[in-house]
C-alpha positions, 0 to 999 in steps of 0.5 A: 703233883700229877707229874711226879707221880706218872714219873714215879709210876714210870719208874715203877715199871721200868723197874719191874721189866729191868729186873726180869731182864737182869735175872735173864742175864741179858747183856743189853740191858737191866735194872738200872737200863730200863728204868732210864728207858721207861723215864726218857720215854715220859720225859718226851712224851711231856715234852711233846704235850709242851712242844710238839709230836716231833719230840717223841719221833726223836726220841725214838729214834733215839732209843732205837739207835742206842740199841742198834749200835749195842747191836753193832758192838755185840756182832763185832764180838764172835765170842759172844753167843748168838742172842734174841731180839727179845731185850731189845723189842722189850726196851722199845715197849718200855720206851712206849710205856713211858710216853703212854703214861702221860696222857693214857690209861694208868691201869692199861699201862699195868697191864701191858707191863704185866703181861710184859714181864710174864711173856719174858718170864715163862720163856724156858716154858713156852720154848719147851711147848713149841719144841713138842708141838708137832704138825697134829698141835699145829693142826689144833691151833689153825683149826680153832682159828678157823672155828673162832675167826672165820666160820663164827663171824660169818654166822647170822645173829638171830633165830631160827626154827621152832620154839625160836630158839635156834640161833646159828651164831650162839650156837656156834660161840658155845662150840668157840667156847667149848673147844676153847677150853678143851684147848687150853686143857691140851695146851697144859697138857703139852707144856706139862708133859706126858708124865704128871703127878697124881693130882695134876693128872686128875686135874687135867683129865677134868680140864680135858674130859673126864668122861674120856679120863675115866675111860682110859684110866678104867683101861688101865686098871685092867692092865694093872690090878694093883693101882686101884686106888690111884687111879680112882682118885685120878677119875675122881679129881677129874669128875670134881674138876668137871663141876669147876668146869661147869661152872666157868662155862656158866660165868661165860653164858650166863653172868647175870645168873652165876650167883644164884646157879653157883652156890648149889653147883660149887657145893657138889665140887666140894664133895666130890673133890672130898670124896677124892682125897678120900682115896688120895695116895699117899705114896708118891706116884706118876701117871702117864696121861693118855694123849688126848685127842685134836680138840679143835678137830672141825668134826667134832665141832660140828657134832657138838654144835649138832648136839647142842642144837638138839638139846636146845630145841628139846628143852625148848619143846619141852619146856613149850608143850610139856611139863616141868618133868620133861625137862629133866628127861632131857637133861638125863639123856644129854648128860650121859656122855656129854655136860656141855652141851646141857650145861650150856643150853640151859645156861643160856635159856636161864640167861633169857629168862626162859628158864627159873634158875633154880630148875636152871641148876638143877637140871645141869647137876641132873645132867652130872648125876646121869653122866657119873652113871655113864662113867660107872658103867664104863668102869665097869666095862672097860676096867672089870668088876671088882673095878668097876664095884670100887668106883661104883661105890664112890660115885654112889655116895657122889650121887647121893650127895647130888640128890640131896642138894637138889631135894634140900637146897633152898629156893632163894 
């Protein structure tokens, strides 16, 4: 019984690959090719578990000549376009599959196929992200790699300094994790493109920053008078993102003690992302993202992880020689301009058990209230008065809303 289903599961699979490859139009193969590929590849793996390790070598190179000669015939047609190796290396895996099944992980197989069938699907979207990257995305990319793959490893695990609390490797994997997901947010960006709709544009000044979305967006309420309204849904879709943010950063940091620390920060979301669709334009409109800056650039790394730093060791003074109030001085301070950092840091120090979770969360929603101040004043600055009075108003009742969950939410 256990052999019909590997087969069926093979079949299964095969199945999926095929179709994708049928609706790409390949010309080596499709619904009904990959299929007998995916089974052949089982049937030798059960031969080789009755036989011998030989069978599967011959069945490769089985496969492996069936579609060298389809290459052959292909090149000897000049009418044909020009084409991929894609549908090829794609049968090869399929082939592979079918041979894991019989003695692997089922559910490693799924995935493989999956994400298979995912990569050959988002083909017109991931040659549109490669034709836009220039040599600055090129430069993004290497940097993270030196950021997460060189400079990380080499760092020593253990801590340092006063309070204990300066680990050089944790420091660094919270700067890997920051950037990465302002580098995922840029990657979005680019394969988007530069023209987005109203709440994608809000949704990607969060991913990326909100507190640089507000900025360039308070910039261009000064440019022009009219679009108030749009643009402050945009700044604040961006501040609400901002708390889903937050909320990633802790699932990373802090699992143990995301359940307790995410009903109070999830209900902020919720209000903040509320008052936004208060001020949700209903003409249809297009906002032309600022370009956003090289998020792997090795400077601000380093900044951030300076920032972090301080901020770990003054909470971790505070926290040693001073009362509970002190703590949230801090958290004022490093969020005006900055939430990562706090976040994190007391993300982790909850995680250790040297912070209660129920300060934990509220000093990282303190910390968001200080940086909706930041971001007012901003409004102010940068996009004028009758702006910046706007924006003040809606990020008023967001701090009140604020307030209130830290004053009222249950201990647990």
């Amino acid at each position: 019984m256990n052999v019909f289903i590997t087969l069926a599961i093979s079949l299964g699979l095969g199945l999926l690959i095929g179709l994708q490859r049928e609706r790409s139009e390949a010309r080596l193969g499709g619904i009904r090719t990959f299929p007998l590929i995916s089974l052949f590849g089982t049937l030798c793996g059960l031969l080789a578990v009755q036989f011998a390790w030989p069978v599967l070598v011959a069945g490769f190179v089985v496969v492996f000549g069936v579609l060298a000669l389809a290459n052959f015939i292909k090149l000897r047609e000049p009418s044909l376009p020009e084409a991929g190796q894609t549908t090829e290396v794609a049968a090869l895996l399929t082939f592979a599959l079918g041979v894991y099944l019989v003695q692997g992980d089922k559910s490693v197989a799924f995935v493989v196929a999956g994400v298979t069938v995912v990569l050959l699907h988002l083909k017109e979207p991931m040659h549109r992200f490669v034709d836009r990257m220039g040599e600055r995305d090129m430069n993004a990319i290497v940097q993270f790699v030196v950021i997460s793959l060189i400079i990380l490893p080499l760092l020593p695990n253990r801590t340092f300094g006063p309070c204990n609390v300066l680990n050089p490797f944790d420091i660094w994997r919270m700067v890997v994790l920051i950037v990465g997901i302002s580098l995922v947010g840029y990657v979005i960006y680019k394969i988007w493109g530069q023209r987005v709709g109203t709440v994608s544009g809000g949704i990607l000044g969060g991913l990326i920053s909100s507190t640089a979305t507000t900025v360039s967006y308070a910039r261009r309420s000064r440019e022009a008078a009219g679009a108030h309204r749009p643009v402050l849904f945009v700044i604040m879709i961006a501040s609400a993102i901002a708390y889903a943010r937050v909320l990633i950063e802790i699932s990373a940091v802090a699992p143990n003690r995301l359940a307790h620390m995410a009903p109070p920060l999830a209900a902020m979301l919720g209000w903040m992302t509320l008052l936004a669709f208060v001020l949700f334009p209903f003409r249809k409109t297009e906002n032309k993202l600022p370009d956003p800056e090289n998020p792997a650039e090795l400077k601000s790394a380093l900044i951030f992880g300076a920032i972090y730093a301080a901020v770990i060791l003054a909470i971790g003074a505070a926290r040693e020689h001073l009362d509970a109030s002190a703590l949230y001085g801090v958290a004022i301070i490093s969020g005006l301009t900055d939430m990562d950092a706090i976040t994190l840091s007391t993300a982790r120090l909850v995680e250790q058990n040297r912070v209660d979770t129920g300060t934990g969360w509220r000093l990282i929603l303190t910390a968001s209230l200080a940086n909706l101040v930041f971001k007012t004043a901003a409004g102010f600055i940068i996009g004028g008065s009758r702006f910046g009075v706007r924006l003040a108003l809606m990020f008023a009742v967001g701090l009140a809303g604020g307030v209130a969950i830290i004053l009222l939410w249950p201990s647990p």
